[in-house]
C-alpha positions as CSV (number, residue, x, y, z in Angstrom):
1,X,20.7,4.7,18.0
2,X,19.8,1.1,17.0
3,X,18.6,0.8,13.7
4,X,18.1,-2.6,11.2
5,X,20.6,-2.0,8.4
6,X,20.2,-3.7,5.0
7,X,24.2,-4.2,3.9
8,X,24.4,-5.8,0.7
9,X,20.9,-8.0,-1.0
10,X,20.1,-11.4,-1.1
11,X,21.2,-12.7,2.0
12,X,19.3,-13.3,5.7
13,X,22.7,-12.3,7.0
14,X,23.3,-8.8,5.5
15,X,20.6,-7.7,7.5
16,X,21.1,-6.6,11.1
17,X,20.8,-3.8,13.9
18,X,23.4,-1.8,14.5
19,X,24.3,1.4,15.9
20,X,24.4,4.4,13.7
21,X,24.4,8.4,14.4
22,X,20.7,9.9,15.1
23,X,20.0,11.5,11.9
24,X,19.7,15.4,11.8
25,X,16.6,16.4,9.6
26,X,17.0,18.8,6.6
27,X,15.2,22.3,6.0
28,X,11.5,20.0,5.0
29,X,12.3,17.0,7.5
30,X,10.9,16.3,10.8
31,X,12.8,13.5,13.5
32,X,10.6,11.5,14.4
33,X,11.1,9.3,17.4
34,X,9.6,5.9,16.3
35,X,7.3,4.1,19.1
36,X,5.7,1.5,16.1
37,X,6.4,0.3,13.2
38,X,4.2,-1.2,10.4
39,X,5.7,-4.1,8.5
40,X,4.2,-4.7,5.0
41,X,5.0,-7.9,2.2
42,X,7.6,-4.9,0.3
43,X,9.6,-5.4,3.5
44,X,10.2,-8.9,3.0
45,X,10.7,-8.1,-0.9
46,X,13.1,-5.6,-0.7
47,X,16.1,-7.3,1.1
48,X,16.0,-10.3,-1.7
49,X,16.6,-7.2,-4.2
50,X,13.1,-7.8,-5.4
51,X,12.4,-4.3,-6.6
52,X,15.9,-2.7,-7.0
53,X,15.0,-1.9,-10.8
54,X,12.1,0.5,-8.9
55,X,13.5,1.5,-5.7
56,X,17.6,2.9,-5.6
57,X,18.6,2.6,-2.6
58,X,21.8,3.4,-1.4
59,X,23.2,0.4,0.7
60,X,23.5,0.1,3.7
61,X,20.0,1.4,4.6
62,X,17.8,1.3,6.7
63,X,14.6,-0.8,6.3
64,X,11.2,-0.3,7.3
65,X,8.5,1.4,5.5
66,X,5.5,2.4,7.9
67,X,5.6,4.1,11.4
68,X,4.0,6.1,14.3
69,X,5.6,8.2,16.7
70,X,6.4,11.7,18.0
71,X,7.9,14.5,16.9
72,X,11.0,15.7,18.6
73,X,13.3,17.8,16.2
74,X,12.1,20.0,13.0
75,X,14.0,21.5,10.0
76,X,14.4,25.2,9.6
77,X,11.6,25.4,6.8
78,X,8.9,22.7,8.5
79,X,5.5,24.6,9.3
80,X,3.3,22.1,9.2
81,X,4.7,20.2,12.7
82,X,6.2,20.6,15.9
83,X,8.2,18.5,18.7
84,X,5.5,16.6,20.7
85,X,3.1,16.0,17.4
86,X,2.1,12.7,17.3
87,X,2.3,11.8,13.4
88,X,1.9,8.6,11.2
89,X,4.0,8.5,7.8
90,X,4.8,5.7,5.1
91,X,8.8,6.4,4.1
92,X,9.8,3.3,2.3
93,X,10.4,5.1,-1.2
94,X,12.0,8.2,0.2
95,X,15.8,6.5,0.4
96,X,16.0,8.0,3.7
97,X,16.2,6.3,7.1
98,X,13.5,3.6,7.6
99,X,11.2,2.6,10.0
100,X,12.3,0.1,11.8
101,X,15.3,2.2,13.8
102,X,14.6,4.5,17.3
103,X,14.8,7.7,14.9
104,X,13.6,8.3,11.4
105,X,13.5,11.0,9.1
106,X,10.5,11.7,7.5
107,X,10.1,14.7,4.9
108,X,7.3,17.0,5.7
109,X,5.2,16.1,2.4
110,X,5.2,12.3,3.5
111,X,3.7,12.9,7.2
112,X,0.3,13.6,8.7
113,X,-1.3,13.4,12.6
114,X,-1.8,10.5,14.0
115,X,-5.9,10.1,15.0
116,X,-6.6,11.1,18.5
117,X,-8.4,7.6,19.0
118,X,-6.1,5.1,18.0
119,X,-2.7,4.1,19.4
120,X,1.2,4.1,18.2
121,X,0.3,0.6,17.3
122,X,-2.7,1.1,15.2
123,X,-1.6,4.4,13.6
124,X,1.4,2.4,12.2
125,X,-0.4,-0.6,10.6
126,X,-2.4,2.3,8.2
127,X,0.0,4.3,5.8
128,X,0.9,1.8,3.0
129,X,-2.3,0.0,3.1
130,X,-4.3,3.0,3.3
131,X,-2.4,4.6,0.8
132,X,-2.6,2.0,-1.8
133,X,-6.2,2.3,-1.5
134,X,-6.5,5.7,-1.6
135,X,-4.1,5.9,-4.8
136,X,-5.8,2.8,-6.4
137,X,-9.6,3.4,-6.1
138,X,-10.0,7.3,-5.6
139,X,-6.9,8.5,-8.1
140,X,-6.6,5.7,-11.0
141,X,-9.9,4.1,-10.9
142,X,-11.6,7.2,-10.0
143,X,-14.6,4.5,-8.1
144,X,-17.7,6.3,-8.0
145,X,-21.1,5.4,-6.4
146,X,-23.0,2.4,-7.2
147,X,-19.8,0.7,-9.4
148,X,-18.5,-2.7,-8.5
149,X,-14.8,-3.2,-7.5
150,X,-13.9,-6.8,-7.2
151,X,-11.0,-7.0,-4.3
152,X,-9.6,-10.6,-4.1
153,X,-8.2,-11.5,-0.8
154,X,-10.4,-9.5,1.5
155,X,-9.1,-10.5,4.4
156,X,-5.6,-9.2,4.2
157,X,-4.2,-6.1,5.1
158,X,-4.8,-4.7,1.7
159,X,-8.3,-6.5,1.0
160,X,-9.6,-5.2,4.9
161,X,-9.0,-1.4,4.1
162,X,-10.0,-1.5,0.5
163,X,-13.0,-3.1,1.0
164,X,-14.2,-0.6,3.6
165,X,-12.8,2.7,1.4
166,X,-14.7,1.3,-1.5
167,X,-18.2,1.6,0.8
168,X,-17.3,4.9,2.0
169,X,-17.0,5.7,-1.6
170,X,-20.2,4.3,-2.4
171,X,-19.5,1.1,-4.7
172,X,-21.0,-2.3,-4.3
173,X,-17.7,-4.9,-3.3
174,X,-17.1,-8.1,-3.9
175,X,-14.1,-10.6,-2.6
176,X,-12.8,-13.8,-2.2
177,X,-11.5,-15.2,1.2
178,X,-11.1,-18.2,3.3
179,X,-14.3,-20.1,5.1
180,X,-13.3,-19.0,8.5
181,X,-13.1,-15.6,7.5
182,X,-16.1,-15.3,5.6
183,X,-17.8,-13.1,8.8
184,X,-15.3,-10.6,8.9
185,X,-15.1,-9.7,5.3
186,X,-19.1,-8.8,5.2
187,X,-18.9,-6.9,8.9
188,X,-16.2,-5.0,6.7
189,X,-18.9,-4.2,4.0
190,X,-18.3,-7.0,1.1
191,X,-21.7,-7.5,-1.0
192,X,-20.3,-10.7,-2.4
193,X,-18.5,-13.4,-0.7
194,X,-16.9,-16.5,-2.5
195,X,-15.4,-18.8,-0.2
196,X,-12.1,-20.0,-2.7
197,X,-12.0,-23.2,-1.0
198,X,-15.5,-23.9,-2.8
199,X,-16.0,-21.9,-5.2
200,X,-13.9,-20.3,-8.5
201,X,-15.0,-16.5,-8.2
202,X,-14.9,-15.9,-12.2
203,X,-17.7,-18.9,-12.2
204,X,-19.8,-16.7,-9.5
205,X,-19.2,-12.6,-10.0
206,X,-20.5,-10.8,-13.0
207,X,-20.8,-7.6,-14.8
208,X,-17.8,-5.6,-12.3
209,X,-16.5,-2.5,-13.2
210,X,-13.3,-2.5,-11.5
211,X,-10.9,-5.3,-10.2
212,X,-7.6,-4.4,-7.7
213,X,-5.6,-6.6,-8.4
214,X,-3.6,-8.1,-4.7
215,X,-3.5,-12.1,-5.5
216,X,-0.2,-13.5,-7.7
217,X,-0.6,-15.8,-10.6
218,X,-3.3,-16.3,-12.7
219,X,-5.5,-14.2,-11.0
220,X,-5.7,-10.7,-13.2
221,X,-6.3,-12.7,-15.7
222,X,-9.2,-14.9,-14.8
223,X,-10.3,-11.4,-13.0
224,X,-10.9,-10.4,-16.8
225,X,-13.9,-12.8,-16.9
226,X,-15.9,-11.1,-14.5
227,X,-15.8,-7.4,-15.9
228,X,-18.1,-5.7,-18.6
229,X,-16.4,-3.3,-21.9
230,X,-15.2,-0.5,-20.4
231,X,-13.7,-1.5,-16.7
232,X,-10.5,-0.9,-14.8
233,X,-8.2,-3.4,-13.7
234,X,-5.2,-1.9,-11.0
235,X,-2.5,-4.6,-10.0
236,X,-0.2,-3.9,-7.4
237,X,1.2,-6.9,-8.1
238,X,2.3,-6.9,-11.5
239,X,3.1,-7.0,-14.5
240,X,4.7,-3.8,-14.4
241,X,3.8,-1.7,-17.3
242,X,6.0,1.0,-19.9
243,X,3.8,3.7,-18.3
244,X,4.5,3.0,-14.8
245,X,8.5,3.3,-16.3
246,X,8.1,6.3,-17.4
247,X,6.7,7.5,-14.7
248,X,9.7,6.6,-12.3
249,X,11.7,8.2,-15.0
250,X,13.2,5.1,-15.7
251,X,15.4,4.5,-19.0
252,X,14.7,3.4,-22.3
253,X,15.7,-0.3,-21.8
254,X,13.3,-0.9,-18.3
255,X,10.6,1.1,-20.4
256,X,11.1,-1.3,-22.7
257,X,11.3,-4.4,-20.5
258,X,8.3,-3.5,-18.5
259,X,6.4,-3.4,-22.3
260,X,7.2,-6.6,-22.7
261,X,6.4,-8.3,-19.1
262,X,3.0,-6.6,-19.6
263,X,2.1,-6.8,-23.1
264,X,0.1,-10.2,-22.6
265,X,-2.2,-8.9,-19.8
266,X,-2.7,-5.9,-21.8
267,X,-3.4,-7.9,-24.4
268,X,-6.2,-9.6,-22.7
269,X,-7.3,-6.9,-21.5
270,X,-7.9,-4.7,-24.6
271,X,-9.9,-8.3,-25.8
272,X,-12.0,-7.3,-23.1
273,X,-12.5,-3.8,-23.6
274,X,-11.5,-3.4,-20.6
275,X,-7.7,-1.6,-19.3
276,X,-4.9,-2.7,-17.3
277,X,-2.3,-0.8,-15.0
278,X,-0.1,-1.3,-12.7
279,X,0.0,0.9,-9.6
280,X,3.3,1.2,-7.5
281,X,1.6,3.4,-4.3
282,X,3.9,6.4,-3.2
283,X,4.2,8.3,0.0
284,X,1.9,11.1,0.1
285,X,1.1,13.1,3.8
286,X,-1.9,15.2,2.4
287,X,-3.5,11.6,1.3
288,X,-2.4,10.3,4.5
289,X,-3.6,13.0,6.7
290,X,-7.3,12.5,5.1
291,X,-7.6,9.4,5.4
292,X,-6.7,9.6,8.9
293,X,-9.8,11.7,9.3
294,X,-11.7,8.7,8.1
295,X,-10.2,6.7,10.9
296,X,-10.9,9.6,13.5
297,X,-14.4,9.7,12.5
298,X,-14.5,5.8,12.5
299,X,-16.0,5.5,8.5
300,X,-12.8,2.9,8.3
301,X,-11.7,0.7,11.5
302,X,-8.3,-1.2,11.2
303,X,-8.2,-4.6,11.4
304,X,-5.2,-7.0,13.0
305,X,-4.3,-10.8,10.9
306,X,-6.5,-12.4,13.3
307,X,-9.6,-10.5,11.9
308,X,-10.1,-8.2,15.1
309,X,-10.4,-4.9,15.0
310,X,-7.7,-3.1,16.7
């Protein structure tokens, strides 16, 4: 089968397709015969070595995070799916074969049905971003009715399902976005729009419980500004902290490390009254597979870069 490899990081030329053997699932893996994949910013990340203290790969390796296809071979202790299921998964921190190949492997745990009413295309562009919000709002911020999450960059593929997660949860949103896409991001369900290119959202928001934090530079920070004593700020964009670490079972030295690239936010934070983590999402079928009745019942629509629902 043809398959884009990842040889050595750091260079455009150390990725490429090749032929490799069709992979033969294991006793709580299902083969799953890709017809789309879903390409995400860790894709980018990952061939620069980006996040090889987090994610061990063993080189070469396939890359590709997201998917959607069928079923066509189980392993002997699979009970959950058969060949012909259509399913939707999110593999990129298995260390198994990725996405972006004719075949995957995708372990039982990590895979859910695709919904009847979208296609290959759609069901693909879901499991990291749906995930992430999932993992962010419902698990770690635990976002209940009537709260207000602040979700920076609404129009992107993270900002477009969070904002419309949050709603079905119950909390009041606000965002930042572009002038030309001020429109989608309240047909989403934002309460609050600042438009970046006029306004500075920490001189306009107020009194937030929660922030998810999706925008690079100075952002978390000034995101401190806008929350009361007692809020949640989630960055899945760093810093790292010594929990997440430990977590990953990490060693003493990256526990260490990530203490120190954190320890200023947290810092700030704890000024604040208000605390900082850093969320790192992980495959997870059961979270998948209920989120996918979300999309099946329509609660939360997906949404292509151009701002059309798809």
């Amino acid at each position: 089968m043809r398959a884009l490899v990842l040889k050595r990081y750091g260079r455009a030329d150390q990725v490429a397709f090749v032929d490799t053997p069709r992979p033969v699932p294991k006793p709580d893996e299902i083969l799953v015969q890709v017809h789309a994949a879903g390409l995400n910013p860790i894709d980018n990340m990952i061939p620069k070595g980006t996040f090889k203290p987090i994610l061990r790969l063993q080189l070469p390796a396939t890359l590709g995070s997201d998917l959607a296809g069928v079923v066509v071979e189980v392993g002997s202790r699979v009970t959950r799916f058969k060949p012909g299921d259509a399913v939707f998964a999110s593999i990129f921190d298995l260390n198994g074969t990725g996405a972006l190949a004719e075949f995957a492997l995708v372990p039982e745990s990590a895979a859910a049905l695709k919904p009847a009413n979208l296609d290959f295309v759609q069901a693909a562009s879901i499991p990291m971003v749906g995930l992430t919000s999932w993992q962010a709002l419902k698990e770690r911020m635990r976002l209940k009715p009537g709260q207000r999450l602040f979700v920076p960059a609404g129009a992107g593929g993270i900002g477009t399902f969070a904002i419309q997660f949050a709603k079905y949860l119950g909390a009041r949103v606000g965002t930042t976005t572009s002038t030309g896409n001020v429109d989608l991001v309240r047909s989403l369900g934002a309460d609050e729009v600042v438009d970046y290119k006029k306004q500075q959202f920490e001189e306009v928001l107020q009194d937030y419980d929660a922030v998810l934090g999706t925008v690079r530079g100075d952002a978390i920070e000034k995101s401190l500004r806008i929350l009361k004593p007692g809020s949640t700020v989630v960055s899945l964009i760093g810093p790292p902290d010594a929990a997440f670490a430990r977590a990953r079972g990490m060693n003493f030295f990256m526990v260490f490390v990530f203490g120190l690239l954190s320890r200023k936010i947290i810092r700030h934070a704890k000024k604040r009254g208000v605390a900082y983590s850093f969320l790192f999402v992980h495959p997870d079928g059961s979270q998948l597979a209920e989120i996918g009745e979300l999309l099946k019942a329509g609660r939360i629509r997906p949404v292509n870069r151009q701002g059309i629902f798809i």
